[in-house]
C-alpha positions as CSV (number, residue, x, y, z in Angstrom):
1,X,-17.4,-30.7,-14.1
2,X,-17.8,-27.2,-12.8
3,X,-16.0,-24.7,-14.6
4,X,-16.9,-21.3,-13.8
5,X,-15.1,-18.1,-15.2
6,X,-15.7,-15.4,-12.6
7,X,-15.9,-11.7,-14.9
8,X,-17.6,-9.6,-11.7
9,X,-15.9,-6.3,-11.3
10,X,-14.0,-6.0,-7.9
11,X,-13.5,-3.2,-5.8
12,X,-10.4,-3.7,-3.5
13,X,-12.0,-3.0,0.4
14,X,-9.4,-4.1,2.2
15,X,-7.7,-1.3,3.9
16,X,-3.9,-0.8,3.2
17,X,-1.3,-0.4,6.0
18,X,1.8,2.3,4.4
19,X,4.9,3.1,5.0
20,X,6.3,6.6,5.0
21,X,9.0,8.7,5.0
22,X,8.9,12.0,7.0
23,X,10.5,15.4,5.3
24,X,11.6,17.6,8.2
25,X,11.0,21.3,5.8
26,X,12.0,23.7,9.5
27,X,14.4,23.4,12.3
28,X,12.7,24.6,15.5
29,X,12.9,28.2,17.0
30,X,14.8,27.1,19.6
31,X,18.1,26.8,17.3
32,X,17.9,30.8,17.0
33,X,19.1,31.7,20.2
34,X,22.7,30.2,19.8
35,X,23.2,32.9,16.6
36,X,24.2,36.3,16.7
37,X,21.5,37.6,14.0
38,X,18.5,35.9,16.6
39,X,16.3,39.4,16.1
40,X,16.1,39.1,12.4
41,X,16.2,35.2,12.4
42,X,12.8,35.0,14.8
43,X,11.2,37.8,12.7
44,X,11.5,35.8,10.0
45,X,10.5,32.8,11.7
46,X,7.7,34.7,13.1
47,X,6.4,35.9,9.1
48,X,6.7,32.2,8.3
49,X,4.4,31.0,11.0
50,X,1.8,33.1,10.2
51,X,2.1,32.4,6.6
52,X,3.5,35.7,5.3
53,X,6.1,34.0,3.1
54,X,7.3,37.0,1.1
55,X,8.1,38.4,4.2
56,X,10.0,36.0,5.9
57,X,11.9,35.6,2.5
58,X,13.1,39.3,2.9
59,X,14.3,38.2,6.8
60,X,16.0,34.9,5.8
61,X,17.5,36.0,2.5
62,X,20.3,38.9,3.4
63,X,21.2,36.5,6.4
64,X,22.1,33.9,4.4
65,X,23.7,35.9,2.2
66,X,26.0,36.5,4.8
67,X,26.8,32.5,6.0
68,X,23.9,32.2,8.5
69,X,23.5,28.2,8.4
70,X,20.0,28.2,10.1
71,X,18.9,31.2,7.4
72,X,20.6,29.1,4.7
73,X,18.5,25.9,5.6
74,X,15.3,27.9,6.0
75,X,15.8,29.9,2.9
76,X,16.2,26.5,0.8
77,X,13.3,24.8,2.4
78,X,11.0,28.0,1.0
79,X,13.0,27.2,-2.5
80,X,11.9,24.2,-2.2
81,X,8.6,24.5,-1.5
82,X,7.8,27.8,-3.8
83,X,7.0,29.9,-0.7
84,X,7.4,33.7,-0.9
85,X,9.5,32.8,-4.3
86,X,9.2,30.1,-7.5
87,X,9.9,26.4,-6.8
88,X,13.6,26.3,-7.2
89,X,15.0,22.8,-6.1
90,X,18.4,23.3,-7.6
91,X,18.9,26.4,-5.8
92,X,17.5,24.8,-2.6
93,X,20.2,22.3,-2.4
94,X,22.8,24.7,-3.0
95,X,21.4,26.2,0.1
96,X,21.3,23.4,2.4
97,X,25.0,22.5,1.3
98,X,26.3,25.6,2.6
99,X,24.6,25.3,6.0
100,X,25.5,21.3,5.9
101,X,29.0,22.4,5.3
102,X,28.6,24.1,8.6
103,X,27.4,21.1,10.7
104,X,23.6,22.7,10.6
105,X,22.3,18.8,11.0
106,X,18.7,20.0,9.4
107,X,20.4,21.2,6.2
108,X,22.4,17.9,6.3
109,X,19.5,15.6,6.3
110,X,17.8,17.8,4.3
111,X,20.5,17.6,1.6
112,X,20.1,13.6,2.3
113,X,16.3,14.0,1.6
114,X,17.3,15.8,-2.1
115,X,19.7,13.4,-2.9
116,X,17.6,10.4,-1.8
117,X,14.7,11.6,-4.1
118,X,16.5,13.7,-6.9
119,X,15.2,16.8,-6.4
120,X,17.6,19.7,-7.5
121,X,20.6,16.8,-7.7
122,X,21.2,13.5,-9.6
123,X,19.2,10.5,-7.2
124,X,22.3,9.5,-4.9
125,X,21.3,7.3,-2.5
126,X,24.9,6.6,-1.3
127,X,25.3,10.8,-0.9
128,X,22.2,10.9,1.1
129,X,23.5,8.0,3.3
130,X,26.7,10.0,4.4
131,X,24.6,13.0,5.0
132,X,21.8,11.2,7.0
133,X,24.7,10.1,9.1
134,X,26.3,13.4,9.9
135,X,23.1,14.8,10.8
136,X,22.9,11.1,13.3
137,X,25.9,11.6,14.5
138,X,24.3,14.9,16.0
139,X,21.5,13.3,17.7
140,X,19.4,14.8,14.9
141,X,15.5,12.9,15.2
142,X,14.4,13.1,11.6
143,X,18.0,11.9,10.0
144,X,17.3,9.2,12.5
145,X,14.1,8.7,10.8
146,X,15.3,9.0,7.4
147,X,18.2,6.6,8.1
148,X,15.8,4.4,9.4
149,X,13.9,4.1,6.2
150,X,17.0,3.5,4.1
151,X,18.2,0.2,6.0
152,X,14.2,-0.6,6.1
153,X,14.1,-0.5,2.6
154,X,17.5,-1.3,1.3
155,X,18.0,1.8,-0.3
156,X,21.9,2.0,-1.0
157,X,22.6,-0.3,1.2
158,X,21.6,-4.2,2.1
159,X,18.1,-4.2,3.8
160,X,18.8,-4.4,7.9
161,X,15.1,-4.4,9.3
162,X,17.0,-4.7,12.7
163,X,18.8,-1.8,12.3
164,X,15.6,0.4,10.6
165,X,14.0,-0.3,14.1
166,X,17.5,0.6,16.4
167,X,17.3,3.2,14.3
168,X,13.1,4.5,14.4
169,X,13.6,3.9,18.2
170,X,16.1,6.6,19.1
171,X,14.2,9.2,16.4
172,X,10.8,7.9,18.3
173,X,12.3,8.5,21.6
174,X,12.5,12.4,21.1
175,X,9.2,12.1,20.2
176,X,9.5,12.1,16.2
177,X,6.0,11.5,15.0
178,X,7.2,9.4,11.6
179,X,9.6,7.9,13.3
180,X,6.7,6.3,16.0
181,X,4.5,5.6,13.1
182,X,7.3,3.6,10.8
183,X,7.9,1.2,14.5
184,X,4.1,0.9,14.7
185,X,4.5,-0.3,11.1
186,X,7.3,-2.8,11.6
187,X,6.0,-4.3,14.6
188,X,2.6,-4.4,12.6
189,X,4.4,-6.3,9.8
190,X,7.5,-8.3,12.3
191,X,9.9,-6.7,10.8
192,X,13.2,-6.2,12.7
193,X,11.1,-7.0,16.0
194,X,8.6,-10.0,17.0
195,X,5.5,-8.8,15.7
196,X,3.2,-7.5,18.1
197,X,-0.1,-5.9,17.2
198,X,-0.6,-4.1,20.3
199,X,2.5,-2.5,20.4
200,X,1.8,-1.5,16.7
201,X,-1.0,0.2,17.9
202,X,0.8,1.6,20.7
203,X,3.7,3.4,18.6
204,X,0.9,4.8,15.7
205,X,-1.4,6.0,18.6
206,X,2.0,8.3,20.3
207,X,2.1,9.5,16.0
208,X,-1.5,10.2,15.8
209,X,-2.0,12.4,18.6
210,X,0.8,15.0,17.5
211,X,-2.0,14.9,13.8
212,X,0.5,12.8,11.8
213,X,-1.3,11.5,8.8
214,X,-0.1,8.3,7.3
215,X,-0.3,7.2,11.6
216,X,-4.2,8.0,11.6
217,X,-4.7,6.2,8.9
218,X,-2.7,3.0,9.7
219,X,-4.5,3.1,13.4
220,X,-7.6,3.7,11.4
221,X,-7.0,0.1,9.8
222,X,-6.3,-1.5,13.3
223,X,-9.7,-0.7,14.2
224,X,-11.1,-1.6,11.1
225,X,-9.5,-5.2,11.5
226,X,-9.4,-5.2,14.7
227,X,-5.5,-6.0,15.0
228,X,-3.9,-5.3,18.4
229,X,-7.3,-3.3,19.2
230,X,-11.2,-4.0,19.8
231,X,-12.4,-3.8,16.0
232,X,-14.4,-0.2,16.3
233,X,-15.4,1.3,12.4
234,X,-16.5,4.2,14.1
235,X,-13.0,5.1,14.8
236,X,-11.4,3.8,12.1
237,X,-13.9,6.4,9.9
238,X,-13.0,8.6,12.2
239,X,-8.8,8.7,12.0
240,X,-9.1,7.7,8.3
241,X,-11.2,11.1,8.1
242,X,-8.7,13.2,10.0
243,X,-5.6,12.0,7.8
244,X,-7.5,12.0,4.4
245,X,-8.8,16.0,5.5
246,X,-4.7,16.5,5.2
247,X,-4.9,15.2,1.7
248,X,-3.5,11.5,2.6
249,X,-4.0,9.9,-0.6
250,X,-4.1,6.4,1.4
251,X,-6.4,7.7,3.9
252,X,-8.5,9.2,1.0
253,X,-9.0,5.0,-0.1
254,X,-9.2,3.6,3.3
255,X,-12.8,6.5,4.1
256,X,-13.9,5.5,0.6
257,X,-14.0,1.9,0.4
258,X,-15.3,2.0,4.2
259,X,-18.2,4.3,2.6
260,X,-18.4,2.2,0.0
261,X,-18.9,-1.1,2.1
262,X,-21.2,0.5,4.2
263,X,-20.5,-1.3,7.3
264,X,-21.5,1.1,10.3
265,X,-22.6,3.8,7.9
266,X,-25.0,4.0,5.1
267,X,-23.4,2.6,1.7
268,X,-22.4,5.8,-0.1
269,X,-21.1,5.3,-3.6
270,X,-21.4,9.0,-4.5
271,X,-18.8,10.2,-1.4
272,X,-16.4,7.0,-2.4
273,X,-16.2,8.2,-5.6
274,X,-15.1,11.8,-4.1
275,X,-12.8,10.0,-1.9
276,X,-10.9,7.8,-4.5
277,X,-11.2,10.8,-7.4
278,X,-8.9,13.1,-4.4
279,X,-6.7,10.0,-4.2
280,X,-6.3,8.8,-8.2
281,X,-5.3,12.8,-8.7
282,X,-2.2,12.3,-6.7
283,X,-1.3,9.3,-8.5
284,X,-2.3,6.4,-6.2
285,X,-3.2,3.3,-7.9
286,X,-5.9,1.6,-5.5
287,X,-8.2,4.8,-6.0
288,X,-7.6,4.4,-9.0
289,X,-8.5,0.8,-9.6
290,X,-11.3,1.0,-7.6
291,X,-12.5,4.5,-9.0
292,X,-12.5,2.7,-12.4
293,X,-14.5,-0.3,-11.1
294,X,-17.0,2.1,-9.8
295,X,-17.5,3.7,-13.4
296,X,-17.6,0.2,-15.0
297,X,-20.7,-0.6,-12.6
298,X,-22.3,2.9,-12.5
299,X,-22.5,3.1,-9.1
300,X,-22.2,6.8,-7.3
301,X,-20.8,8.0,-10.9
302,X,-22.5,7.6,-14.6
303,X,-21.4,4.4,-15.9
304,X,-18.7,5.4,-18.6
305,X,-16.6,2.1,-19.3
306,X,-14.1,3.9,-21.2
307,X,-13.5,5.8,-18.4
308,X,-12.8,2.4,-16.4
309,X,-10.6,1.4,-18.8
310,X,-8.4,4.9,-18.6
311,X,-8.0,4.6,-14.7
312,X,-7.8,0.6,-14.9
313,X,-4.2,1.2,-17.4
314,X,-3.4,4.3,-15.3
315,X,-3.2,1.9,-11.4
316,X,-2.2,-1.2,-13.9
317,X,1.0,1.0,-14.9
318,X,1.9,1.0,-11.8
319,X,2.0,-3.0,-11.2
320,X,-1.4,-2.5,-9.5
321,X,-2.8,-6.3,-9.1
322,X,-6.7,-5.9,-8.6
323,X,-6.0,-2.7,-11.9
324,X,-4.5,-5.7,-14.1
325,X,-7.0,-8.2,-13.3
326,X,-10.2,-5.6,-13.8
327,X,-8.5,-4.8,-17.1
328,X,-9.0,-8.5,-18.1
329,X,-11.9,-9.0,-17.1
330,X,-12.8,-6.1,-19.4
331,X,-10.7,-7.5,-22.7
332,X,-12.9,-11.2,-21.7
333,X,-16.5,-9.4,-21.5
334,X,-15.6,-6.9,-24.2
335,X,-16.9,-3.7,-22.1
336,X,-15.1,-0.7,-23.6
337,X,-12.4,-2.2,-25.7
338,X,-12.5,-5.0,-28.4
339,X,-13.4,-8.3,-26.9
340,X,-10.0,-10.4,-26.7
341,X,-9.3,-13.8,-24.8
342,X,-5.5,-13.5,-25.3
343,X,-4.9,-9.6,-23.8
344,X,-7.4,-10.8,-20.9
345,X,-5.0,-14.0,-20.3
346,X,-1.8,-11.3,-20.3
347,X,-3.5,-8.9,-17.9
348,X,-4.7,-11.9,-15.7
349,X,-1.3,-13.9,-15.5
350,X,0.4,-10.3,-14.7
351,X,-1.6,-9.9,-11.8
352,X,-1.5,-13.7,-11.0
353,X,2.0,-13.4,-11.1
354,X,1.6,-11.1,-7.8
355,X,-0.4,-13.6,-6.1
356,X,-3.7,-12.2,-6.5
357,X,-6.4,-15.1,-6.7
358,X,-8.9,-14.1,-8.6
359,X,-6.3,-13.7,-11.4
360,X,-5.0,-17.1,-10.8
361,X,-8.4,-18.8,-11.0
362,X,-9.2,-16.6,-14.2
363,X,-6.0,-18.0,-15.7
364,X,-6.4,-21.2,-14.8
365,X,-10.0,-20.9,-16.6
366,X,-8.2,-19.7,-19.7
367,X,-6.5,-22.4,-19.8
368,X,-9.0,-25.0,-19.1
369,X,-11.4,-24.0,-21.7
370,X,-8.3,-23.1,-23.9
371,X,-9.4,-19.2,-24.5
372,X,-6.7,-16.9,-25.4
373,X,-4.1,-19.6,-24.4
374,X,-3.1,-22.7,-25.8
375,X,-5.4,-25.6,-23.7
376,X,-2.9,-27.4,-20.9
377,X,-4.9,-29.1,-17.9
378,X,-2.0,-29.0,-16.1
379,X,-1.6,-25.8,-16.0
380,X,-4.4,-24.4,-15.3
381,X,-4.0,-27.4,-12.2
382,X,-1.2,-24.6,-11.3
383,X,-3.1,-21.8,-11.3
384,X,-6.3,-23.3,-9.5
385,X,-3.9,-24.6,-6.8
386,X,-2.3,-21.4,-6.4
387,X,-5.6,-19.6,-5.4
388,X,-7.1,-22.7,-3.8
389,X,-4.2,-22.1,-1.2
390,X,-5.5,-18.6,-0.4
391,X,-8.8,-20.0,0.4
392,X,-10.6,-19.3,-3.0
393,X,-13.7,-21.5,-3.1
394,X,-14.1,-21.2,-7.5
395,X,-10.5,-22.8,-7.9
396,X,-11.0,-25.5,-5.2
397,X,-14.0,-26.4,-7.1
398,X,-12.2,-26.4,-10.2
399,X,-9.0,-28.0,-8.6
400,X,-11.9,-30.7,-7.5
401,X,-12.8,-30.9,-11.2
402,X,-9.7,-31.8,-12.5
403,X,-9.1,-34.5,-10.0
404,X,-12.3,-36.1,-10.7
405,X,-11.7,-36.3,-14.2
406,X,-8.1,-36.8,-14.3
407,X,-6.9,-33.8,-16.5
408,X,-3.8,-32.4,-15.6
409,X,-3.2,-33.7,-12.8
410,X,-3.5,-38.1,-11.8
411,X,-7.2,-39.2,-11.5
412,X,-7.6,-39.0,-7.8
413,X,-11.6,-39.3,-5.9
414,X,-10.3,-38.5,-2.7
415,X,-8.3,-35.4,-3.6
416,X,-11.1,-34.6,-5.9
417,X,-13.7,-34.8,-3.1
418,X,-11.4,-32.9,-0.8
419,X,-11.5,-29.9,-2.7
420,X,-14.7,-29.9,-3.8
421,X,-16.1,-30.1,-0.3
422,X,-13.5,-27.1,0.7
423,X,-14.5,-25.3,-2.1
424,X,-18.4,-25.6,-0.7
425,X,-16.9,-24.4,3.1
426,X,-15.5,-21.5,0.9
427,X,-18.6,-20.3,0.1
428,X,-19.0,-21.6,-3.0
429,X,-22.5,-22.7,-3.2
430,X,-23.1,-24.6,-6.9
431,X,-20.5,-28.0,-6.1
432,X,-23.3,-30.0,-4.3
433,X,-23.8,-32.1,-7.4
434,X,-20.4,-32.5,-8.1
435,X,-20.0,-33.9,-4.5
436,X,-23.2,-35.4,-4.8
437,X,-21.4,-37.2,-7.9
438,X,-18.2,-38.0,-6.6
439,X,-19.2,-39.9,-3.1
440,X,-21.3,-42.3,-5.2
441,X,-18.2,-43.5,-7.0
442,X,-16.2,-43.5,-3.4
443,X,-15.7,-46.7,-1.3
444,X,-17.0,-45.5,2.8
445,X,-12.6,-46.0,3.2
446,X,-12.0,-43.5,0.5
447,X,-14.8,-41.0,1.8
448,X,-13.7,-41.1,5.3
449,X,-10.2,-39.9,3.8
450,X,-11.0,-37.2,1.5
451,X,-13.2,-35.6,4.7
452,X,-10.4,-35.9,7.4
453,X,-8.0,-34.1,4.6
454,X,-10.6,-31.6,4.4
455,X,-10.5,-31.0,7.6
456,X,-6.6,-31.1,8.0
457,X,-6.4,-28.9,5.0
458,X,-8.3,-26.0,6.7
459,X,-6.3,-26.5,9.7
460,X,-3.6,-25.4,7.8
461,X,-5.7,-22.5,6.3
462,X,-5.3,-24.3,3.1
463,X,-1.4,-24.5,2.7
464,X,0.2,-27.7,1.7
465,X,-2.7,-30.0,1.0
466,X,-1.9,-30.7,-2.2
């Protein structure tokens, strides 16, 4: 019987289409006219724009002072953001709430924003709901935006993909750059809409011309898959290059594990590593996991397994499959930690439990050999079958295995054939005995049956064939 337990190091290449959420921080110049203080207003608008901050403090502050909404709203955005002055959420939001009172529809989804995220004000999704829709109710494009979000993501209220796209259209229609990318993304995904690839591509390509980030990068990955587009790397390099230059922590992955696969480019472990250490700084758990793999193998870093280890827990933290399974892979082969079966088999059913196969086939290794984990055929039968549905040629094998020999699962040649022989069309190349074994116990009846499931399993791309 073949029982293999797969310990290689994986770095996570496949490029990651995000979502987003656009913060509107400025309401356009052309609000200034309507208000009696324009002169002072566009001064300050014109110090901002060319990045004097303290000046255009000086300009907004007395204005506000005196009830100007649109000074009041621009005034808290530079609180916000510690321009001209220190970072001062809480005083930010007491800003936008007395230009919100006014109707200013900027301030009012602004003040949704703070609420939505908790910055200067208890998290209130609810709050930021009624706010979103008084800036709506004004036509306002980034509440549209915002509000879209919410009913995409359920937040305060039921999930309504349906009404997240009515929603993304309207803001897309006046041209709202997040807005256009989050459509490209549910019609990427069919959510709220028939999914449609092309028009995916469509809606991020209207986002990516006006230089918004997390739309370069997702059009990056339709070239690199070649989704709703002719597969061109070249480009994809190129748009993930232009997003990650605006420190897109996404984009920042996508460029490096392009780099690091190397296809249309020279394989370039030393830039990945750049790439993912800009994106593990800001938190993001992919760089991170795939950072750490690249210190484990020494490749375009020193090898440093401890280091690993660090950014493995720090992407695992964050309910990071490929983090959790690369952690046990490390507590199995003992690099840079104590060896120990039973944390490896915690780490691997953590990340199995997310549906990543390699952690289902190590599991179901565990506990077929009975390492870390109390021995039960049957389930590691679970686990193998699991993964085998996602096309992973190990667990077939091993799936095959169990058949043959009638462990955890009935004794069955033809089942047992059938996934051995899928497990060879997976790619994996050492069942050719086992096969080689199992047809000389098979009647001509019985083999002709195990290959036409094999065939009608893969047809199905491996769903249902057990």
């Amino acid at each position: 019987m073949l029982k293999q337990l797969f310990l290689t190091l994986r770095l996570t290449v496949t490029a990651r289409l995000t979502n987003s959420l656009w913060l509107t921080l400025f309401a356009g110049v052309a609000i200034v006219q309507n208000y009696s203080h324009a002169g002072p207003l566009i001064d300050g608008f014109a110090a901002y724009n060319r990045g004097d901050y303290a000046v255009a403090f000086t300009h907004f502050n007395p204005l506000a002072a005196r009830g100007d909404a649109t000074a009041q709203f621009n005034l808290g955005v530079m609180m916000q953001l510690g321009q001209g002055t220190k970072p001062n959420p809480k005083e930010a939001v007491r800003l936008f709430k007395l230009a919100a009172a006014q109707g200013h529809a900027a301030a009012q989804s602004m003040l949704g924003q703070m609420h939505a995220t908790g910055q200067g004000v208890a998290q209130d999704h609810i709050e930021a709901i009624r706010l979103y829709r008084l800036a709506v109710a004004q036509d306002y494009a980034p509440a549209q935006s915002n509000l879209g979000y919410v009913y995409a993501n359920g937040q305060g209220v039921p999930a309504n993909p349906v009404e997240a796209v009515r929603l993304y259209r309207l803001s897309a229609a006046q041209g709202h750059a997040a807005a256009q990318s989050n459509l490209g993304y549910m019609y990427a995904n069919g959510l709220g809409v028939t999914q449609d690839m092309a028009e995916a591509v469509r809606w991020y390509q209207l986002a990516a011309t006006q230089g918004y980030a997390p739309a370069q990068d997702n059009l990056g990955v339709m070239y690199s898959t070649g989704q709703g587009v002719g597969q061109n790397l070249i480009e994809a390099q190129k748009l993930h290059r232009a997003a990650a230059a605006q420190g897109y922590a996404p984009a920042q992955f996508n460029l490096g594990a392009l780099i690091a696969k190397g296809k249309e480019t020279i394989v370039d472990y030393a830039e990945a590593a750049r790439l993912y250490q800009l994106a593990a700084a800001q938190n993001y758990a992919p760089a991170q996991s795939n950072l750490g793999a690249l210190y484990a193998n020494g490749q375009g870093v020193p090898q440093d397994h401890s280091e690993a280890m660090r950014l493995y827990q720090l992407a695992a933290a964050q309910g990071y499959a490929p983090a959790q399974y690369n952690l046990g892979v490390k507590y199995d082969n003992g690099r840079g930690v104590p060896q120990d079966h039973a944390e490896a088999a915690r780490w691997y059913r953590l990340a199995a439990a997310q549906g990543y196969a390699p952690a289902q086939f190590n599991l179901g290794v565990k506990y077929d050999t009975g390492r870390g984990v109390v021995q039960n055929y049957a389930d590691a039968a679970k686990w193998y079958r699991l993964a085998a549905a996602q096309s992973h040629g190990p667990s077939q094998t091993n799936l095959g295995a169990l058949y043959a020999t009638g462990l955890g699962v009935p004794q069955d040649f033809v089942r047992a054939y059938m996934w051995t022989s899928l497990g060879a069309t997976a790619g994996d190349s050492k069942v050719s005995e086992n096969r080689d074994r199992l047809t000389k116990q098979m009647t001509p009846a019985q083999l002709a049956e195990a290959q036409k499931l094999a065939r009608d399993c893969q047809g199905r791309r491996f769903k249902g064939c057990d």
